[in-house]
N, C-alpha and C positions, 0 to 999 in steps of 0.2 A: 280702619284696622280691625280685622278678625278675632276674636278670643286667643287662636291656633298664632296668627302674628303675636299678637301682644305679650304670648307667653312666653313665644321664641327669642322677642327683643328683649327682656327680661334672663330670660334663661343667659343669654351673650353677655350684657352692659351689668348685670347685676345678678351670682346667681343664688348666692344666700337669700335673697329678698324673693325667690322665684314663687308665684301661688301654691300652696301645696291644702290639700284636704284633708284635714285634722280630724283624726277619728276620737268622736264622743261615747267617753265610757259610762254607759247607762246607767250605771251604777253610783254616780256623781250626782248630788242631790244639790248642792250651791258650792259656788267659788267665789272670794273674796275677801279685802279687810284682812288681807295676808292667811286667809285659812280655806281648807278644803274639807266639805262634809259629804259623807256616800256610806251608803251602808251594805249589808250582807243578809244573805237569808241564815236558817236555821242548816248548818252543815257538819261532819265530821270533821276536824282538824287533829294532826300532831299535837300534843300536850309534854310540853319537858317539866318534869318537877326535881325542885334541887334541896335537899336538906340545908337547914341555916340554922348555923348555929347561935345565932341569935333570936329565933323561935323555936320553943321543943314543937309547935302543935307542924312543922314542915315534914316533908319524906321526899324520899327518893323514887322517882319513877317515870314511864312514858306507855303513852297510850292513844292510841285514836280515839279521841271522846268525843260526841256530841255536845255543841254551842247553840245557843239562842239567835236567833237576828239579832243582828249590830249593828248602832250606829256609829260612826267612827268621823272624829273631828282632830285634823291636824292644824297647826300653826306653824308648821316650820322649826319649833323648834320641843316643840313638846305635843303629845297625842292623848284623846280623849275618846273614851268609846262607852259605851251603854247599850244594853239589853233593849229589844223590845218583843209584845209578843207577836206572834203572825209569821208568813214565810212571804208572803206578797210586800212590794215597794212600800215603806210607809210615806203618811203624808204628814204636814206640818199637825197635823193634829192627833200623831198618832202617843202614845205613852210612853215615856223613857221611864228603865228601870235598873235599877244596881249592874253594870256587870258584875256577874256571877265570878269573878275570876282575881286568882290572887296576883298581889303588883298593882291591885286600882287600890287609888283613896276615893272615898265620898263623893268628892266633885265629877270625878269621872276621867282625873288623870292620873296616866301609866308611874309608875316610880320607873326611872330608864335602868337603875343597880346599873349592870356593868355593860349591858345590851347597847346597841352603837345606832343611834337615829340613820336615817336616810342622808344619804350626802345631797350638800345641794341642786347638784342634776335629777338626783332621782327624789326631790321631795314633792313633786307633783305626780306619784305615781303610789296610785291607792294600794298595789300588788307589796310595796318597797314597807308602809308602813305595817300590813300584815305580818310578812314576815321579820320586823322588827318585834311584833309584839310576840306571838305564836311560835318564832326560831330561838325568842329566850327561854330563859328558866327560871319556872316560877317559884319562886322560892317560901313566899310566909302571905298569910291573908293580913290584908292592912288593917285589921281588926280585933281587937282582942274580944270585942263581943260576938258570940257565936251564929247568933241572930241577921248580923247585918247583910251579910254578904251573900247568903242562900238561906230563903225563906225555913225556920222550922230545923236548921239544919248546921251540926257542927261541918264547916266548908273543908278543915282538913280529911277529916270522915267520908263525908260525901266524896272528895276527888281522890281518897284512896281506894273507893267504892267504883268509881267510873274507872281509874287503871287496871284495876282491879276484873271487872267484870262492866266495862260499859251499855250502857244503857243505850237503846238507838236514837232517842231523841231526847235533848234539854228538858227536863219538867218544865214547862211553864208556871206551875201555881206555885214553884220555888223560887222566881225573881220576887224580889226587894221594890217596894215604889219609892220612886224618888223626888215626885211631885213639879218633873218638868215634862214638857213635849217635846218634840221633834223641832220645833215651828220657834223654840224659845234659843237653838241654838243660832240663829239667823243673827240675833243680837248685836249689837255693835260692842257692848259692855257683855258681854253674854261669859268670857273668859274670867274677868273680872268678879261676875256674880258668883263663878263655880267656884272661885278661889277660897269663897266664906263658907263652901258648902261644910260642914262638920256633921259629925256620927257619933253615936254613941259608943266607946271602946277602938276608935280610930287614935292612934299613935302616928 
């Protein structure tokens, strides 16, 4: 039986099951342990900011700003993403560091507020949780310390600065270190360890 038969009696008897060639998104660095990890280079994105009235330091505003490389780790049901620097693929050894952006705590996970995760057909599609994070609104920096979240820099300041009059690319000497790698999310316990992660001025 030929490849061209075999596909054909296939395609007849069974056609759900038929072979089909599943396109690999480069940008998919591990799957598994129910999570998907892939990252981003350094790029412009949409920015929604929402006033909250539960922080004065929030505003109102939108702008295409410049982002650092991300790495970005989903579970299904909750998402984690981290700064690194460079514009090239990182490797398991490369430095995780704060994202820069308000709606993370410490560990490196999103607070969802009122923003609506991926349904479960589309939770295996890296494009679904971007726009989960980047089509909400960001409302208040998960830190009351001013320091944490962008090196040297009050974060509501600065991203009224970037709507403001954006900058072309992320500072890099403004990311946060956070004292993991790339290489530490692979973990089996790895969600587990982020949980404990704490900050100074984090609520």
């Amino acid at each position: 039986m030929t490849e061209e038969d075999f596909a054909a009696l296939v395609a007849q008897l069974a056609p759900k099951s038929r072979p089909q060639v599943e396109w690999q998104d480069h940008s998919v660095l591990a799957r598994g342990l129910g999570r998907m990890i892939w990252w981003t280079p350094p790029m412009t994105r949409a920015m929604f900011f929402a006033a909250s009235k539960h922080n004065a330091r929030s505003f109102r505003g939108q702008a295409m700003c410049p982002v650092p490389g991300m790495v970005w780790q989903a579970t299904g049901t909750s998402l984690y993403v981290y700064a690194f620097e460079g514009d090239g693929m990182p490797t398991q050894e490369t430095p995780l560091f704060q994202a820069p952006l308000f709606n993370v705590w410490a560990s490196g996970q999103v607070c969802h507020g009122n923003a609506v995760a991926p349904v479960d057909g589309k939770k295996g599609e890296t494009r679904e949780w971007e726009k989960f994070l980047f089509g909400s609104r960001f409302t208040h920096p998960n830190f009351t310390e001013k320091d944490r979240l962008i090196l040297g820099e009050d974060p509501a300041v600065f991203w009224k600065m970037m709507v403001t009059k954006p900058l072309k690319t992320f500072p890099k000497k403004k990311l946060v270190k956070i004292g993991f790698k790339v290489g530490d999310l692979l973990a089996p316990d790895f969600t587990a360890r982020a949980s404990k992660m704490t900050a100074q001025g984090e609520f």
